[in-house]
mmCIF file as Biopython writes it, N, C-alpha, C and O atoms, coordinates in Angstrom:
data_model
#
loop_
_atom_site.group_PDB
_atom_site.id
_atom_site.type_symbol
_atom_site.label_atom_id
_atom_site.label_alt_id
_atom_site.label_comp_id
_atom_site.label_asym_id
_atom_site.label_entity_id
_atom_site.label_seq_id
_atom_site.pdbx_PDB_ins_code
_atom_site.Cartn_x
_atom_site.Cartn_y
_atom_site.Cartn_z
_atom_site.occupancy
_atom_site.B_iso_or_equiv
_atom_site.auth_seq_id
_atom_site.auth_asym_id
_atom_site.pdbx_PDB_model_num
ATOM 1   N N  . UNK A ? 1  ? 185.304 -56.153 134.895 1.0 0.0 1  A 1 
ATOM 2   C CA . UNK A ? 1  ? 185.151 -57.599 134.870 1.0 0.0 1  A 1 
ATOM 3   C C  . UNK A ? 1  ? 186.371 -58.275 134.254 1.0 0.0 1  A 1 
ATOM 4   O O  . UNK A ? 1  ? 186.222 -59.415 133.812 1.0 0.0 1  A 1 
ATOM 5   N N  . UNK A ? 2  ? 187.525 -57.701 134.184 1.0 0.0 2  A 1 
ATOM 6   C CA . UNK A ? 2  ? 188.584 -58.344 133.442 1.0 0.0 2  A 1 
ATOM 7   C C  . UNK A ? 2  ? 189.401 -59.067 134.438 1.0 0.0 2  A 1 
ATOM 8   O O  . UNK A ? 2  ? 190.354 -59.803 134.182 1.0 0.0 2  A 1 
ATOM 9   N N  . UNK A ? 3  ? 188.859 -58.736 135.766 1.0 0.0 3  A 1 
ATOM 10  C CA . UNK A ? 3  ? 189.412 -60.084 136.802 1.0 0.0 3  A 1 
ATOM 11  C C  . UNK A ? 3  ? 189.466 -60.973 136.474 1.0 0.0 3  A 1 
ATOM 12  O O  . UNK A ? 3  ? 188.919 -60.813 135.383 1.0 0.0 3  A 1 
ATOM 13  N N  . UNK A ? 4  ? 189.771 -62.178 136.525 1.0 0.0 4  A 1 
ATOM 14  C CA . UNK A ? 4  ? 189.282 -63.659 135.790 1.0 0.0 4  A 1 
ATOM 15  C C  . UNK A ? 4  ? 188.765 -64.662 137.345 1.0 0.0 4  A 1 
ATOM 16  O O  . UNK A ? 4  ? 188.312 -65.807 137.344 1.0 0.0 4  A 1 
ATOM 17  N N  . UNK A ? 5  ? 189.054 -63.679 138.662 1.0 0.0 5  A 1 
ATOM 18  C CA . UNK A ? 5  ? 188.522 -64.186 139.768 1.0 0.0 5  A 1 
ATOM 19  C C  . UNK A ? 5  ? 186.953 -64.076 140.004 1.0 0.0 5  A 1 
ATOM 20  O O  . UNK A ? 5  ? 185.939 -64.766 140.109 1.0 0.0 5  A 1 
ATOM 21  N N  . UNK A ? 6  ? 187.479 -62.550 140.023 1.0 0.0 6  A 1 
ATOM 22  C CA . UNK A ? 6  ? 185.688 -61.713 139.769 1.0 0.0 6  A 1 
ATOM 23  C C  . UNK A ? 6  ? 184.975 -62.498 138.778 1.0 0.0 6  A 1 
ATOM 24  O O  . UNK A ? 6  ? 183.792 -62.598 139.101 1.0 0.0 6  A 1 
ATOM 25  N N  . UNK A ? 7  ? 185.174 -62.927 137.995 1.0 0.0 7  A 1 
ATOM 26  C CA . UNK A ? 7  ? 184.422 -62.861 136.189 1.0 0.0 7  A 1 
ATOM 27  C C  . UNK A ? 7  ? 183.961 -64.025 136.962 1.0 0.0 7  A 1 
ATOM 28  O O  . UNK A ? 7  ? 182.749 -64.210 137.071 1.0 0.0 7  A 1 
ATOM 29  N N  . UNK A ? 8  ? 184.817 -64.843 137.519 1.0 0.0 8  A 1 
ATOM 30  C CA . UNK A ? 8  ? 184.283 -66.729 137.903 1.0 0.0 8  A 1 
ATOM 31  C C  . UNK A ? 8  ? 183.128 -66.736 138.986 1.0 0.0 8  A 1 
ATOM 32  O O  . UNK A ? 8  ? 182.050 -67.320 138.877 1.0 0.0 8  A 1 
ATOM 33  N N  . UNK A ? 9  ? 183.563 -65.974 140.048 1.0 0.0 9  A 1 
ATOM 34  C CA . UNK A ? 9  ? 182.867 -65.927 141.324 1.0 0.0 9  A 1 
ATOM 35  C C  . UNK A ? 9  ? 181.179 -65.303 140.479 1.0 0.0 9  A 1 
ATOM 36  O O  . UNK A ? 9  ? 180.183 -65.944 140.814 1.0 0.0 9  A 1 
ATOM 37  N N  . UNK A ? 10 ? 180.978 -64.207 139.534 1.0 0.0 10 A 1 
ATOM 38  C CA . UNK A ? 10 ? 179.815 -63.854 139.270 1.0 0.0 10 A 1 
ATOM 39  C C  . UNK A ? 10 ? 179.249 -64.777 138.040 1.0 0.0 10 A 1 
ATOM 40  O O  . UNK A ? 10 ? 178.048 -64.750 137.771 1.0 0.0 10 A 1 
ATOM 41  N N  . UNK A ? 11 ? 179.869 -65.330 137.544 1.0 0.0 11 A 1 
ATOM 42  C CA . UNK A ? 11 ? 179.189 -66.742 137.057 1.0 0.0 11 A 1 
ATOM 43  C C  . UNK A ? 11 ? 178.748 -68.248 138.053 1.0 0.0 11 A 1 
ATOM 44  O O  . UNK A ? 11 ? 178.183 -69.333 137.918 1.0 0.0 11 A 1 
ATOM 45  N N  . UNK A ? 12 ? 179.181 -67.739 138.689 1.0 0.0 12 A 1 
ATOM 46  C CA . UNK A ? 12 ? 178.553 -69.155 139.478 1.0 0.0 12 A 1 
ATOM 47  C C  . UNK A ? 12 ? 177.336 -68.248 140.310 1.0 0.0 12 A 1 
ATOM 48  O O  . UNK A ? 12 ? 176.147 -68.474 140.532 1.0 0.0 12 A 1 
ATOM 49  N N  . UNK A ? 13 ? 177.934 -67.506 140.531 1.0 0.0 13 A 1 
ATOM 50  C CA . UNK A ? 13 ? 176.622 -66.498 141.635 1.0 0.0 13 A 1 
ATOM 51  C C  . UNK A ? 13 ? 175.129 -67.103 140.191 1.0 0.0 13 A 1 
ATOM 52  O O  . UNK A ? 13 ? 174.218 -67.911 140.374 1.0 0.0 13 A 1 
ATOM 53  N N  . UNK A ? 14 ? 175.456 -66.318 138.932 1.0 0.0 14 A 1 
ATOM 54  C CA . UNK A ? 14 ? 174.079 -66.381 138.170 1.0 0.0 14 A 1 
ATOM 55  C C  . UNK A ? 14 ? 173.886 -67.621 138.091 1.0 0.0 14 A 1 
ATOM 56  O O  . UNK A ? 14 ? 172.741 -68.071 138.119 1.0 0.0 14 A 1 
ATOM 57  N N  . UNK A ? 15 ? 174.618 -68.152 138.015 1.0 0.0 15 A 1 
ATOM 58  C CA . UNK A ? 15 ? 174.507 -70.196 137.509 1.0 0.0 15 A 1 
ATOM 59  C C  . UNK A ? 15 ? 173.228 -70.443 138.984 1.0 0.0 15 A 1 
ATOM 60  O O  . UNK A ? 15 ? 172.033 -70.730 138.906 1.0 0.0 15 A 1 
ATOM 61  N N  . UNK A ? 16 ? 173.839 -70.262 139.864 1.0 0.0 16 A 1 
ATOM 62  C CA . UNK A ? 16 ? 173.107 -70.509 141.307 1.0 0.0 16 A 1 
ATOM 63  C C  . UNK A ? 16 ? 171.449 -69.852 140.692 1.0 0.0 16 A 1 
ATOM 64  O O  . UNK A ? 16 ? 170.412 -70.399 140.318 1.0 0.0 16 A 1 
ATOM 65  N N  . UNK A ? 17 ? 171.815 -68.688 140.814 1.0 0.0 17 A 1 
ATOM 66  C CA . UNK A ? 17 ? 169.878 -67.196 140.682 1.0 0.0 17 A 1 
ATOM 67  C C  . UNK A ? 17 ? 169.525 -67.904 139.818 1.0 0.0 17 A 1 
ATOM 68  O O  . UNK A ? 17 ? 168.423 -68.346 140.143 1.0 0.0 17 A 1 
ATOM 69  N N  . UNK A ? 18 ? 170.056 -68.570 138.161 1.0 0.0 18 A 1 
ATOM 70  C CA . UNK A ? 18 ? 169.149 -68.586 137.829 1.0 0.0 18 A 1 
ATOM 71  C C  . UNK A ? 18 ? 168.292 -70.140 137.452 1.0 0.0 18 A 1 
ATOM 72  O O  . UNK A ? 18 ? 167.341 -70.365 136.702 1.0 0.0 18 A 1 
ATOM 73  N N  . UNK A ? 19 ? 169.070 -70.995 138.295 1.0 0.0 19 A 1 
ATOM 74  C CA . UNK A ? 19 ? 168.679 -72.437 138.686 1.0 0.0 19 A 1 
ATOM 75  C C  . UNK A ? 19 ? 167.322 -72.116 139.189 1.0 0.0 19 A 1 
ATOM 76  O O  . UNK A ? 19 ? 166.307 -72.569 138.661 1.0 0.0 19 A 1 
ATOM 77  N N  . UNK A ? 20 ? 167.317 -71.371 140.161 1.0 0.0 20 A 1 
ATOM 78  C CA . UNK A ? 20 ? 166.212 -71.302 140.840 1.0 0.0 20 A 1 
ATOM 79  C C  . UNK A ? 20 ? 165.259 -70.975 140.669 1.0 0.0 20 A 1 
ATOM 80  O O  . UNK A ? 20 ? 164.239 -71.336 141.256 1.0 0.0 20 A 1 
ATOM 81  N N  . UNK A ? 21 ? 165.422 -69.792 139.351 1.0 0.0 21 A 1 
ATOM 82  C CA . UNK A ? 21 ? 164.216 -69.108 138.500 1.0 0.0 21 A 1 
ATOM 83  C C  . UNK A ? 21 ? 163.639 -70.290 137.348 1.0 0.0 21 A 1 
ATOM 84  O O  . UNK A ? 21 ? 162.487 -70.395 136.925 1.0 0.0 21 A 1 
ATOM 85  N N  . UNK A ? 22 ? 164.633 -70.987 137.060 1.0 0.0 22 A 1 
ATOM 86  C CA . UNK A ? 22 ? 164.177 -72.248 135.816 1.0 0.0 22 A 1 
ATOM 87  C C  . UNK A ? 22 ? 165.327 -71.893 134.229 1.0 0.0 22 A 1 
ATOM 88  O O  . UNK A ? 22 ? 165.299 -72.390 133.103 1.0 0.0 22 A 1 
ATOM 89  N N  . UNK A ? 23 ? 166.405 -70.629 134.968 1.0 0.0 23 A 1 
ATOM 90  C CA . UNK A ? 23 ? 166.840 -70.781 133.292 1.0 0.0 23 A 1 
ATOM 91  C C  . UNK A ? 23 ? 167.752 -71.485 133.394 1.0 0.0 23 A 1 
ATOM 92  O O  . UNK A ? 23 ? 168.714 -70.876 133.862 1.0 0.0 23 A 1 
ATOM 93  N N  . UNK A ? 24 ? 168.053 -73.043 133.075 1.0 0.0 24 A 1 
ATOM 94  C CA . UNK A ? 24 ? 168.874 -74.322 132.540 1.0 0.0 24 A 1 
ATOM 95  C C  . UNK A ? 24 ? 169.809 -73.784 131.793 1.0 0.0 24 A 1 
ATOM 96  O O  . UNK A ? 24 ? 170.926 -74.264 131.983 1.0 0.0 24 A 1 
ATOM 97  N N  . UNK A ? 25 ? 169.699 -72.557 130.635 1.0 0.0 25 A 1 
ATOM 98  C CA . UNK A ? 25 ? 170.808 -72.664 130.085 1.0 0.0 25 A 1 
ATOM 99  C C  . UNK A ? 25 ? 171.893 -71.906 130.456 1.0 0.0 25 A 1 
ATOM 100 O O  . UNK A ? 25 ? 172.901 -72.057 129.766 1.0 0.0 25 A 1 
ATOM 101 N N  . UNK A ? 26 ? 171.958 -70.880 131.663 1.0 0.0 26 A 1 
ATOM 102 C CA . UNK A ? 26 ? 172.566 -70.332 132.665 1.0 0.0 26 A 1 
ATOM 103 C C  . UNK A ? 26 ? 173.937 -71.019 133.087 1.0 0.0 26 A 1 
ATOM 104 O O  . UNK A ? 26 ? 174.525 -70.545 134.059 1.0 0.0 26 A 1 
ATOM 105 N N  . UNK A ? 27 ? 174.332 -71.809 132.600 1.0 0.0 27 A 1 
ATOM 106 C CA . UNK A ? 27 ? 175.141 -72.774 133.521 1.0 0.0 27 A 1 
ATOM 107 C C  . UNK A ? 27 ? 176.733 -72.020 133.183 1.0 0.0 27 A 1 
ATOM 108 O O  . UNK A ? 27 ? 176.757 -71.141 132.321 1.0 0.0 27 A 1 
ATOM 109 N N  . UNK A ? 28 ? 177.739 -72.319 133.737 1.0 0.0 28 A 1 
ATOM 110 C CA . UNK A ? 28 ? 178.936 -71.858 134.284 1.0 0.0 28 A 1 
ATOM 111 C C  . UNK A ? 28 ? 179.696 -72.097 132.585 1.0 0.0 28 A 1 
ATOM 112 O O  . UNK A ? 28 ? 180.480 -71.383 131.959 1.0 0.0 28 A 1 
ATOM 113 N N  . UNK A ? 29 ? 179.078 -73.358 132.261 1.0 0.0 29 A 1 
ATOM 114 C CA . UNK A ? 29 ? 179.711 -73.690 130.794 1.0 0.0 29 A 1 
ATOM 115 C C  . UNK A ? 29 ? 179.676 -72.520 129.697 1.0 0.0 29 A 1 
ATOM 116 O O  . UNK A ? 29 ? 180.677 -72.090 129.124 1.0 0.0 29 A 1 
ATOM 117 N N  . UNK A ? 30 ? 178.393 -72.086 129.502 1.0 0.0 30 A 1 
ATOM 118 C CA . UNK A ? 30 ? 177.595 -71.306 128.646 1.0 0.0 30 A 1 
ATOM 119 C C  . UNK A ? 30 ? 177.801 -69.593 128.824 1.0 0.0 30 A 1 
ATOM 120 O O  . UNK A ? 30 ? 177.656 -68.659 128.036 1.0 0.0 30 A 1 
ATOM 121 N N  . UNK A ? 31 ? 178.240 -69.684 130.365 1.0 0.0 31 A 1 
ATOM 122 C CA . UNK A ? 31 ? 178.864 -68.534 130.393 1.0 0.0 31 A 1 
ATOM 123 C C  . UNK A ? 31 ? 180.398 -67.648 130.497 1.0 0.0 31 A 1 
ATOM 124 O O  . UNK A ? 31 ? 180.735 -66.473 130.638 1.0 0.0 31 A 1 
ATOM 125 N N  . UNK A ? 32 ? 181.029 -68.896 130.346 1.0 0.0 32 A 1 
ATOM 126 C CA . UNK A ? 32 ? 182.281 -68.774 130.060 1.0 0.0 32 A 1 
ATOM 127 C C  . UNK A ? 32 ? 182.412 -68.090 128.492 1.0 0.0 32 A 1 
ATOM 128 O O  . UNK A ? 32 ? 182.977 -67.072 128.092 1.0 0.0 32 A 1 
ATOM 129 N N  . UNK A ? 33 ? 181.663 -69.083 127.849 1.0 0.0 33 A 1 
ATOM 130 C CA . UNK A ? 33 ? 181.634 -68.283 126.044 1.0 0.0 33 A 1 
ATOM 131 C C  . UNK A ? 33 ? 181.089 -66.855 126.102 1.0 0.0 33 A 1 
ATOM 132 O O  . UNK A ? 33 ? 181.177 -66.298 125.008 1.0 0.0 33 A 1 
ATOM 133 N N  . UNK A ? 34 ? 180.405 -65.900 127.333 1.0 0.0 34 A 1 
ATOM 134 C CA . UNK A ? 34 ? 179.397 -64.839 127.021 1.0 0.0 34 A 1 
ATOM 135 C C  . UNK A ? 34 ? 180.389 -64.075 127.263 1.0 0.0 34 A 1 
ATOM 136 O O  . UNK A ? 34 ? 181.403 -64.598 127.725 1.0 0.0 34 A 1 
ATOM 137 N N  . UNK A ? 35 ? 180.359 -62.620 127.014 1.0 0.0 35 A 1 
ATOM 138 C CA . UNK A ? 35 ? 181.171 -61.472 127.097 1.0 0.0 35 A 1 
ATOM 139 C C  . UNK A ? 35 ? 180.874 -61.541 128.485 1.0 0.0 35 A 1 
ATOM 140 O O  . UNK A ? 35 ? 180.009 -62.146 129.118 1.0 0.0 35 A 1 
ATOM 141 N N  . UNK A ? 36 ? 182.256 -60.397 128.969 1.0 0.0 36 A 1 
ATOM 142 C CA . UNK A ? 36 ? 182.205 -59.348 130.264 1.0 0.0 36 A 1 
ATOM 143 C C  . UNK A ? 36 ? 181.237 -58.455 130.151 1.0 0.0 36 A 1 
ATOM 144 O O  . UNK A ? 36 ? 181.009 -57.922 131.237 1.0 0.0 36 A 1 
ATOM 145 N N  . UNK A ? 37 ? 180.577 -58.073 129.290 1.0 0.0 37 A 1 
ATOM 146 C CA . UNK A ? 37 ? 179.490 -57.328 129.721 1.0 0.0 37 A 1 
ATOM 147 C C  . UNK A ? 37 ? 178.225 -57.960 129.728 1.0 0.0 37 A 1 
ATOM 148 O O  . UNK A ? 37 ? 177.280 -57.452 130.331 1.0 0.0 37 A 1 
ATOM 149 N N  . UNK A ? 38 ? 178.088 -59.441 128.866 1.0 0.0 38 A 1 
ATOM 150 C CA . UNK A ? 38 ? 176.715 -60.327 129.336 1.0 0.0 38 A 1 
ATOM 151 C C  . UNK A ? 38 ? 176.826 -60.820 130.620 1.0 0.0 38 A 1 
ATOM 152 O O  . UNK A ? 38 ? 175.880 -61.291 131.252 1.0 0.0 38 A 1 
ATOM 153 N N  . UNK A ? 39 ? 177.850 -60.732 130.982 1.0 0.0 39 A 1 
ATOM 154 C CA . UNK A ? 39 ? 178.110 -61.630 132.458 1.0 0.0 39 A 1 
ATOM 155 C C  . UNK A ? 39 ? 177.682 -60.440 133.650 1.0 0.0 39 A 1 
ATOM 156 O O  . UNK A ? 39 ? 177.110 -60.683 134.713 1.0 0.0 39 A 1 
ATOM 157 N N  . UNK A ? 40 ? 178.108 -59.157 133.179 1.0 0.0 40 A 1 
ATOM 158 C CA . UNK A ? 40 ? 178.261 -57.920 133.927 1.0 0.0 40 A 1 
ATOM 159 C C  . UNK A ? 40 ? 176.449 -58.113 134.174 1.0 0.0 40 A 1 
ATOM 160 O O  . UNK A ? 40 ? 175.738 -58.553 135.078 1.0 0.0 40 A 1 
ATOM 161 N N  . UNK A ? 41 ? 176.271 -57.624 133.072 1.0 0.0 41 A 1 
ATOM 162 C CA . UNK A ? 41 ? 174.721 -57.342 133.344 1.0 0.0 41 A 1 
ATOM 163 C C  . UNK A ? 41 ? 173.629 -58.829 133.783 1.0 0.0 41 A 1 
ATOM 164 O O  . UNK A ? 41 ? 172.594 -58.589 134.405 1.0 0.0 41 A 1 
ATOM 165 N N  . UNK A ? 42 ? 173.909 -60.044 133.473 1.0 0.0 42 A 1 
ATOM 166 C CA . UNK A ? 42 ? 172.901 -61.190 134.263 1.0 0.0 42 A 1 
ATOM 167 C C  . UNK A ? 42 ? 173.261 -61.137 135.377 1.0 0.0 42 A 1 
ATOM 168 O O  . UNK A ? 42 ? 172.499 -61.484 136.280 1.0 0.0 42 A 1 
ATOM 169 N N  . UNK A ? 43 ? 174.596 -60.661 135.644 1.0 0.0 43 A 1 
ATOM 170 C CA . UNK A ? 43 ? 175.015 -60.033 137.543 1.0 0.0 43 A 1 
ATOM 171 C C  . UNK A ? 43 ? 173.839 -59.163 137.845 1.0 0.0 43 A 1 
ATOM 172 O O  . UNK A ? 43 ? 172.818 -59.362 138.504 1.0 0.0 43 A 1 
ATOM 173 N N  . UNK A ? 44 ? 174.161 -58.416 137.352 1.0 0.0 44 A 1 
ATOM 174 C CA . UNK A ? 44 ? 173.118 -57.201 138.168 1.0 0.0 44 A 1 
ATOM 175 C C  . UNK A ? 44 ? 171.410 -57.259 137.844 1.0 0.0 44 A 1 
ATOM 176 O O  . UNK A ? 44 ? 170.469 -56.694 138.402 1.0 0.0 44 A 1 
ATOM 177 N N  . UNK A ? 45 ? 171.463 -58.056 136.868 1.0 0.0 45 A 1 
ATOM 178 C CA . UNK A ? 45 ? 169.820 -58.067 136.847 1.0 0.0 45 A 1 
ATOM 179 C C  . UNK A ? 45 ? 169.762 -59.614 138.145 1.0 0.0 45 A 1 
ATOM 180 O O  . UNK A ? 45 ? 168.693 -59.870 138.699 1.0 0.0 45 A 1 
ATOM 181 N N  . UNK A ? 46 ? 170.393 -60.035 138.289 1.0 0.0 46 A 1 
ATOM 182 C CA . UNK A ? 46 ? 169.937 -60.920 139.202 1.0 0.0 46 A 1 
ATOM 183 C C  . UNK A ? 46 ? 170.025 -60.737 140.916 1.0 0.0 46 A 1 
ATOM 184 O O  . UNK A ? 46 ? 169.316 -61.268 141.771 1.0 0.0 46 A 1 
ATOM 185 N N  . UNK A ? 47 ? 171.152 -59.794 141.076 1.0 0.0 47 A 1 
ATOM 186 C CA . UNK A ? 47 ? 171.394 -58.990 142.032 1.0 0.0 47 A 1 
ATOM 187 C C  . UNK A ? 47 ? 170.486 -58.257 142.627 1.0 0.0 47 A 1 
ATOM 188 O O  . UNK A ? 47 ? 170.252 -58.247 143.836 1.0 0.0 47 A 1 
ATOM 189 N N  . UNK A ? 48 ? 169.775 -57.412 141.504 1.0 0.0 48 A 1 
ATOM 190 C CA . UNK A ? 48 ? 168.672 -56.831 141.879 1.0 0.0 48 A 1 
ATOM 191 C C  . UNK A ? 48 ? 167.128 -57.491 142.009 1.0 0.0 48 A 1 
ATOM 192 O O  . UNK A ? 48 ? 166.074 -57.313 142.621 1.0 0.0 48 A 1 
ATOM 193 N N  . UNK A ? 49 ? 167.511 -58.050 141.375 1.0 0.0 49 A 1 
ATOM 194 C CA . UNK A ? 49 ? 166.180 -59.270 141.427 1.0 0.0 49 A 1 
ATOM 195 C C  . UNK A ? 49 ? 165.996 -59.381 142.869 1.0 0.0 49 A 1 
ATOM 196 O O  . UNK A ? 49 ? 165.105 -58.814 143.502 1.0 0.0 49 A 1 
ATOM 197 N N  . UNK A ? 50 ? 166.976 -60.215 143.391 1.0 0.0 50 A 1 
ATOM 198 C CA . UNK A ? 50 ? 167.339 -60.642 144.531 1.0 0.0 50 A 1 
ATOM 199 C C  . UNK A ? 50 ? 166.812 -59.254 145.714 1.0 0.0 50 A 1 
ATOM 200 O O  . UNK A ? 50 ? 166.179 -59.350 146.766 1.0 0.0 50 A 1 
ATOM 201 N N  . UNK A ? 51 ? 167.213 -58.371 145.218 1.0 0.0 51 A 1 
ATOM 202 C CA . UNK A ? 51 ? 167.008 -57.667 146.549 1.0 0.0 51 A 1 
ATOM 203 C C  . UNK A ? 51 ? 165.902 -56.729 146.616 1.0 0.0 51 A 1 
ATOM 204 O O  . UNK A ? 51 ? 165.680 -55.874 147.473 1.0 0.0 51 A 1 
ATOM 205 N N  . UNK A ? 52 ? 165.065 -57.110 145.290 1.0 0.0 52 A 1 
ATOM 206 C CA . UNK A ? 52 ? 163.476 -56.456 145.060 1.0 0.0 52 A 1 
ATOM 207 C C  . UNK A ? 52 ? 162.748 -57.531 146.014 1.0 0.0 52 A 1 
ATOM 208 O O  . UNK A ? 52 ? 161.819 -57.137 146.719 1.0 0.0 52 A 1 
ATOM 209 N N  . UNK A ? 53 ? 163.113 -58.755 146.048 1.0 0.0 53 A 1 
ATOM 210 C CA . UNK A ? 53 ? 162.477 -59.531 146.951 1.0 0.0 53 A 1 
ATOM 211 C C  . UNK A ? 53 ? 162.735 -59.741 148.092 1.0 0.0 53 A 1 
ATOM 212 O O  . UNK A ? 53 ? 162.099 -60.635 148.651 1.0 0.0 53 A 1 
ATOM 213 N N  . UNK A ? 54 ? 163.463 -59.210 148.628 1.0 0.0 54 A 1 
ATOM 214 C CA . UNK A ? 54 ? 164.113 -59.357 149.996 1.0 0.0 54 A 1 
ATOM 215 C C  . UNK A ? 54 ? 162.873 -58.116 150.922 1.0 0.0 54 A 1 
ATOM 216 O O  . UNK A ? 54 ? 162.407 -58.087 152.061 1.0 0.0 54 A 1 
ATOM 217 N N  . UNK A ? 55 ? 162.747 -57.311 149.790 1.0 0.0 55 A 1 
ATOM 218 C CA . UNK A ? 55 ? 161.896 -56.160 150.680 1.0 0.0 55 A 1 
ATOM 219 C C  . UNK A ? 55 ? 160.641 -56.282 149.967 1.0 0.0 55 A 1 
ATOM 220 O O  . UNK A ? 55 ? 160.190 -55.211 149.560 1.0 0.0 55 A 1 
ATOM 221 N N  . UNK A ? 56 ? 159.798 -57.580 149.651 1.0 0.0 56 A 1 
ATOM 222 C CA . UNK A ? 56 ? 158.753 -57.625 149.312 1.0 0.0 56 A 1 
ATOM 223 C C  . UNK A ? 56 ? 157.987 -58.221 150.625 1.0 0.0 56 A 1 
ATOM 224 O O  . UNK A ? 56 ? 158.138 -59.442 150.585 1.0 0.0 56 A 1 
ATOM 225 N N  . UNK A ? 57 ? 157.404 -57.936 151.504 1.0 0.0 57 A 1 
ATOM 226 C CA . UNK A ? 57 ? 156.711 -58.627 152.844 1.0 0.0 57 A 1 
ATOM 227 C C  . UNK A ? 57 ? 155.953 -59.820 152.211 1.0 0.0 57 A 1 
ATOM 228 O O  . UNK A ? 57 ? 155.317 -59.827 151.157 1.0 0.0 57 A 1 
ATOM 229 N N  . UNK A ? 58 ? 156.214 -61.065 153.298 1.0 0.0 58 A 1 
ATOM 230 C CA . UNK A ? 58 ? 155.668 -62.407 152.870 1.0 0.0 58 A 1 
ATOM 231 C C  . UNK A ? 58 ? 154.002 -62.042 152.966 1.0 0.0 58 A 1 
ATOM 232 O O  . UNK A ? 58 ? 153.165 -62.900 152.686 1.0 0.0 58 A 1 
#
């Protein structure tokens, strides 16, 4: 995560996931202050989130 392209593109990705779930304090601002590895991991827990529901049948 020491890209500073990568690091941006997966903060807006969570900013987006977790608008939608209700967490407000998620925002692009708030995660600029968080480490590469808080950023690493609300990536992938939301990533996966995402694709536990993709294969959940409506």
């Amino acid at each position: 995560m020491t890209n500073p392209t990568l690091r941006r593109e997966a903060e807006l990705y969570i900013s987006r996931q977790s608008q939608t779930v209700g967490y407000r304090n998620l925002v692009p601002t708030n995660l600029q202050e968080a480490s590469d590895l808080a950023v690493a991991n609300l990536f992938w827990y939301f990533k996966l989130r995402d694709e536990s529901e993709e294969g959940v049948p409506a």
